[in-house]
C-alpha positions in Angstrom: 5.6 9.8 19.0 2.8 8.4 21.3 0.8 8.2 18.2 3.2 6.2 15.7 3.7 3.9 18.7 0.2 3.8 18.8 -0.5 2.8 15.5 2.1 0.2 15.5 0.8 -1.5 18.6 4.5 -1.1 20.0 5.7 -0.3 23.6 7.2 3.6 24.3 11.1 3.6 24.5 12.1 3.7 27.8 12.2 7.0 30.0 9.3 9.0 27.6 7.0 9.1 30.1 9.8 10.3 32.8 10.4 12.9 30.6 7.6 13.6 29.6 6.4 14.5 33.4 9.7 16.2 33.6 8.8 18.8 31.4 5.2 19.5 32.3 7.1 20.1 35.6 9.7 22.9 33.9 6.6 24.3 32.7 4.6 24.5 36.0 7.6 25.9 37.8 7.8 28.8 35.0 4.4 29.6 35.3 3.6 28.6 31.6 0.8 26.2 32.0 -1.8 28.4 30.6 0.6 29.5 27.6 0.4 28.6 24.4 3.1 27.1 21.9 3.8 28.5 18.4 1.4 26.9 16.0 -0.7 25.3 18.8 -4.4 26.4 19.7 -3.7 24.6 22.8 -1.9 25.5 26.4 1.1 23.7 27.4 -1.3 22.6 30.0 -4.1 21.1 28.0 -1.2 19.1 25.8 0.3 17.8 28.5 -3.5 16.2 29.6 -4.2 15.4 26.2 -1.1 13.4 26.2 -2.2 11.6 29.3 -5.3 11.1 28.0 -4.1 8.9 24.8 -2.2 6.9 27.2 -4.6 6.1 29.5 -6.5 4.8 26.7 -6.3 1.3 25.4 -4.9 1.4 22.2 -3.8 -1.4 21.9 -7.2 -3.0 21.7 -8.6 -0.9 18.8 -8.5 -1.5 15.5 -6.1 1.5 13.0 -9.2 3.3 11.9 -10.2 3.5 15.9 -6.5 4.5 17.1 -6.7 7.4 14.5 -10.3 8.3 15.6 -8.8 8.1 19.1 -6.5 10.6 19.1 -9.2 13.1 17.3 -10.9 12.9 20.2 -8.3 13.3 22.5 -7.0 16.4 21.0 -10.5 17.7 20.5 -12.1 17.0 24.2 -8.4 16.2 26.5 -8.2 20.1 27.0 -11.4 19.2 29.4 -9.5 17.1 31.4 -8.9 18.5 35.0 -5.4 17.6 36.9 -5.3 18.3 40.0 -2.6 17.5 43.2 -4.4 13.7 44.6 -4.1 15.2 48.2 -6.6 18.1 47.4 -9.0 16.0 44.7 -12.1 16.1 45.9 -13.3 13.1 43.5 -11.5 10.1 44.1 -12.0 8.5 40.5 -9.7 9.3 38.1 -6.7 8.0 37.0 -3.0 8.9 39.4 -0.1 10.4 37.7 3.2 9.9 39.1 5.2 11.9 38.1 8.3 9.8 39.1 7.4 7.0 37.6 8.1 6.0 33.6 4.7 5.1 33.1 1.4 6.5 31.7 -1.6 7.2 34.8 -3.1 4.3 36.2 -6.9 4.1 37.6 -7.4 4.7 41.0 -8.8 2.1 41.2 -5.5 -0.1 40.4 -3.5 -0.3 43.9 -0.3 0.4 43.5 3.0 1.7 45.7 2.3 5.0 46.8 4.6 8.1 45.8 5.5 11.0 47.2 2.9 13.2 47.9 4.0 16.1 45.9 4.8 14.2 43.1 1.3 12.5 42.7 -1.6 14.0 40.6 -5.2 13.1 39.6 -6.7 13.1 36.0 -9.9 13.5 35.9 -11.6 12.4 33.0 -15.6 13.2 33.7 -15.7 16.7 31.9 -13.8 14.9 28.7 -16.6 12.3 28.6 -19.3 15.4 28.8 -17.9 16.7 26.2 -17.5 14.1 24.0 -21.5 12.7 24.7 -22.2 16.6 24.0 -20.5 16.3 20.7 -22.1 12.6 19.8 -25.3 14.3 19.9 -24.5 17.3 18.3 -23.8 15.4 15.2 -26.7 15.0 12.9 -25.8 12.7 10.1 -24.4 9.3 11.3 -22.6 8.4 8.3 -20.2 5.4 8.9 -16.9 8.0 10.8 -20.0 9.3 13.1 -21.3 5.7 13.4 -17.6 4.8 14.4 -17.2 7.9 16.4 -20.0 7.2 18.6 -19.2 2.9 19.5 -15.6 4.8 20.5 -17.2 6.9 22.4 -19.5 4.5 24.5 -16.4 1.8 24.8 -14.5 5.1 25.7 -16.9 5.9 28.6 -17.1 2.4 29.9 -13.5 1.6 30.1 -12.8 5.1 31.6 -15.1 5.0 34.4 -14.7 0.8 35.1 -11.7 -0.4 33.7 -11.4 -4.2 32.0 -10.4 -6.5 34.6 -9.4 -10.0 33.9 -12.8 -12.7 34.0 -10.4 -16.1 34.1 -7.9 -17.7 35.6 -5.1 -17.8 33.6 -3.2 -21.0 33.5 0.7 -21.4 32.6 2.1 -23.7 30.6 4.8 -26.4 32.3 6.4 -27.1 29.1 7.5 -24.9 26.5 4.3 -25.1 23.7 4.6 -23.9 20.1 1.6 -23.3 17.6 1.4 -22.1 14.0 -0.5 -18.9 13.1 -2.3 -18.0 10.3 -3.6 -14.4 10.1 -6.2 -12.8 8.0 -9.7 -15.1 6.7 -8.2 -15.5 3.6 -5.0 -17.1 4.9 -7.0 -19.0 7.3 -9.2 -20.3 4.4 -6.2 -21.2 2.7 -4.5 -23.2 5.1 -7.7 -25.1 6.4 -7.9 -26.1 2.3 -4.6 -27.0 2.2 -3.2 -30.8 1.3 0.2 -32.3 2.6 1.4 -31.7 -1.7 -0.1 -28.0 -1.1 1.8 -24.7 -0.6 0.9 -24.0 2.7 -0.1 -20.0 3.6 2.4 -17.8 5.6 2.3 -18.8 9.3 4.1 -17.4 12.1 5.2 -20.5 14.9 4.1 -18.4 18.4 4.7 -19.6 21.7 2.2 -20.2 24.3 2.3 -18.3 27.4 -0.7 -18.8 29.2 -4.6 -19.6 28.5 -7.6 -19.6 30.0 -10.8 -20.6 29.3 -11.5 -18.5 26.3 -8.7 -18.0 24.7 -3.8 -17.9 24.3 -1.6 -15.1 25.3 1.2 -16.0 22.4 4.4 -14.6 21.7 6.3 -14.8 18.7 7.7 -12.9 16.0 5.5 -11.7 12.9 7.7 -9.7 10.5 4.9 -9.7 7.4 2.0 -10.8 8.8 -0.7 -7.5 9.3 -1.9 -8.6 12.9 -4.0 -6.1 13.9 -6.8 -6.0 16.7 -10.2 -7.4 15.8 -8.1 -9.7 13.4 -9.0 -13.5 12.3 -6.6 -15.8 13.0 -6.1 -19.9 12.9 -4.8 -21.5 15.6 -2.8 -24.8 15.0 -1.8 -27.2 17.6 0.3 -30.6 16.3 -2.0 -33.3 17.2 -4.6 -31.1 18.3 -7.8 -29.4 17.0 -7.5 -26.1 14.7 -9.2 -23.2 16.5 -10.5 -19.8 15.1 -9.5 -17.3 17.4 -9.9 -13.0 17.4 -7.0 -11.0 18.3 -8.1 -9.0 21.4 -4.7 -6.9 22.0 -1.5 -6.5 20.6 2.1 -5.2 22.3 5.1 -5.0 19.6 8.7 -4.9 21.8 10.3 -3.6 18.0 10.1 -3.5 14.5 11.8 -6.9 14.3 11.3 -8.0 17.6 8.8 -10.5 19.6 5.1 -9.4 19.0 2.7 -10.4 22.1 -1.1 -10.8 21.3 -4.1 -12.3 23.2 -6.6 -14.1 20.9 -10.3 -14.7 22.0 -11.4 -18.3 20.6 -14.4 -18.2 18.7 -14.8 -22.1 17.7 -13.1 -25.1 17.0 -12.7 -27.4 13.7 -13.5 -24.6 11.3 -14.3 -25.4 8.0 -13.5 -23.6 4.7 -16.5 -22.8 2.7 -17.6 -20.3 0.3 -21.2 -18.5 0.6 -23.3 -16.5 -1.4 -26.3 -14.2 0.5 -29.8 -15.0 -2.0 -30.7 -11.3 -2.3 -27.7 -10.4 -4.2 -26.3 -8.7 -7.4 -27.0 -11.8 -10.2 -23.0 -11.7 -11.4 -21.4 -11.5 -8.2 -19.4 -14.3 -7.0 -19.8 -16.5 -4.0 -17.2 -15.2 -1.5 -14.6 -17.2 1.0 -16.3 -18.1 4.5 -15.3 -19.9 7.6 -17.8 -21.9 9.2 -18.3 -23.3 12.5 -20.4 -26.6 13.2 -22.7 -26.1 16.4 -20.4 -27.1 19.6 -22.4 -27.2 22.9 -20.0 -25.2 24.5 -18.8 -22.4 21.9 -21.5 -22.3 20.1 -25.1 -23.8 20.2 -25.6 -23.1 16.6 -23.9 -23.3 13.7 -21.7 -20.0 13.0 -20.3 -18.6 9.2 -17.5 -16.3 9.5 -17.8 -13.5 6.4 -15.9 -10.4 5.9 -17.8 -6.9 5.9 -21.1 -6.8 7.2 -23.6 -8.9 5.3 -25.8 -9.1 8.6 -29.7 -8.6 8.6 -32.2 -10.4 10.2 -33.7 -13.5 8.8 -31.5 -13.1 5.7 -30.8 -16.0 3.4 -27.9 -17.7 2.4 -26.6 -20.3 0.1 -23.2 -22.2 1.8 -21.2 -24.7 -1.3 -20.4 -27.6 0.6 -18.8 -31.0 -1.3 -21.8 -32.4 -0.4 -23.6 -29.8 -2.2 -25.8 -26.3 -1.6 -27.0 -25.8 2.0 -29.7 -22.9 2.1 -29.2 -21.2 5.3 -31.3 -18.1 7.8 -29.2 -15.3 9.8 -30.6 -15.1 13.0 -28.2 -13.5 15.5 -24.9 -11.3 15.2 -22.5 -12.7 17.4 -19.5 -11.1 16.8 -19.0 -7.7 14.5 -14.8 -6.4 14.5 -13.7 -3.6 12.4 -13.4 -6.2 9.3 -15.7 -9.5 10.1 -18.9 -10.7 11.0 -19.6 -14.3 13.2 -23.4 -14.7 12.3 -25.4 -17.5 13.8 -27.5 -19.5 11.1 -30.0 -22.2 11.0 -30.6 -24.2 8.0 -33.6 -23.9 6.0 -36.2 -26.2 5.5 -37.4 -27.1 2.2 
């Protein structure tokens, strides 16, 4: 269940984690911690950590192909994990289970209220992240799941050990503030084309919550749109400029229900363009962009937004404008998410 949810960037019904600390209680007062289930390799023990394990874990910020990658490595390296009662833990960083509480572990170094003393364990995670370095270097050929294994892994340590803390103020808005959303680069590309006569793209109207100075917490419902973390997305204000925004995190209340999201802003006034890199296959056809003009504070040089990963040094590229061809140099990766790439370019001169 943890898993679907997962997947589907939704919140847990309530009272799963109450229950499940309820039973990992049954079991300890039986005696069956270091049993095994039918079918399992695993103790009822080591589930119970691997389980949470995946929800200590943000989820919620990784793109599908990461979630399932995720929970491989939570049921391959959780049995590591040591819980022990938070009165007799000798290491003090960790993440504290209460297990009267409806909620998944939270980092010790989070304050919260205190529990009951009998009812309050610690997770430790530093044997989970030795065995997951072990197995990182184990592994020989880095094809592209090894590739993707080992970022995991090294985002997986670093939010473990230090947590993600909020950088900037976030601001409220006084009145109630809509905006249209586009999702996808395509969609995106397609609206920014788009006349008043024009079939606009699907769009989702999302209301702002709060902002800050990079980016919108926005709420709304999207019943067909595949939002997804490390997504594109257009930003549309009435009266205001378009912005290009990533979506950082995603919380689903239902199915059919209000979907929250925080989106990152990348750059402002984006532009619809189409690009073809020089070194290419002779037939293959220029391909849908997104660029950004330089902006002194977003960005000091111009930026093309591309799907896959068409970065390398110094390569050369050919943007179609209106006003004609504009022959252009990568020279920095700014931004790479599970589907896109936001490479800085200079033009070229002739």
């Amino acid at each position: 269940m943890l898993r679907t949810h997962a997947l589907g960037y939704s919140n847990l019904p309530s009272g799963f984690w109450l229950d499940c600390h309820r039973l990992y209680r049954y079991v300890q007062d039986g005696g069956w911690d270091g049993k095994t289930a039918t079918g399992k390799n695993d103790t009822l023990g080591a589930l119970y950590r691997q389980l949470l394990l995946l929800g200590v874990a943000a989820g919620n910020r990784l793109d599908p192909a990461r979630i399932e990658c995720l929970v491989r490595l939570v049921r391959e390296g959780g049995k590591h994990a040591q819980l022990l009662p938070l009165a007799s833990a000798v290491v003090d960083n960790g993440f504290i289970v209460n297990l009267e509480r409806d909620a998944a572990p939270r980092h010790s170094s989070i304050r919260g209220k205190p529990g009951a003393e009998h009812a309050q364990l610690l997770l430790g995670v530093h044997r989970v992240l030795q065995s997951w370095e072990e197995k990182s270097q184990a592994t020989a050929q880095l094809d592209a799941a090894a590739q993707l294994e080992q970022q995991l892994i090294l985002k997986l340590r670093q939010e473990l050990v230090y947590p993600p803390q909020r950088r900037y103020l976030r601001l409220h808005s006084k009145h109630e503030e809509f905006v249209q959303l586009h999702v996808t680069l395509d969609h995106c590309w397609q609206a920014l084309q788009t006349t008043e006569d024009d079939k606009s793209p699907p769009a989702a109207n999302m209301r702002v919550c709060n902002m800050s100075a990079t980016g919108y917490l926005l709420r709304g419902q999207l019943p067909l749109m595949p939002l997804r973390s490390g997504e594109l997305v257009l930003i549309r204000r009435p009266g205001r400029d378009h912005f290009l925004g990533v979506v950082r995190w995603i919380n689903r209340y239902s199915p059919c229900g209000d979907t929250e999201c925080g989106i990152e802003i990348i750059g402002k006034n984006p532009e619809a363009t189409r690009v073809t890199p020089v070194v290419t296959h002779a037939t293959e056809p220029a391909q849908n962009a997104i660029r950004l003009a330089a902006n002194a504070r977003l960005n000091p040089q111009d930026v093309l937004v591309m799907y896959g990963k068409p970065y390398q040094a110094l390569r050369q590229f050919e943007v179609h404008q209106s006003q004609g061809v504009l022959p252009v140099k990568a020279t920095r990766l700014l931004l790479q998410t599970a589907y896109y790439q936001l490479i800085n370019v200079r033009a070229e001169r002739h």
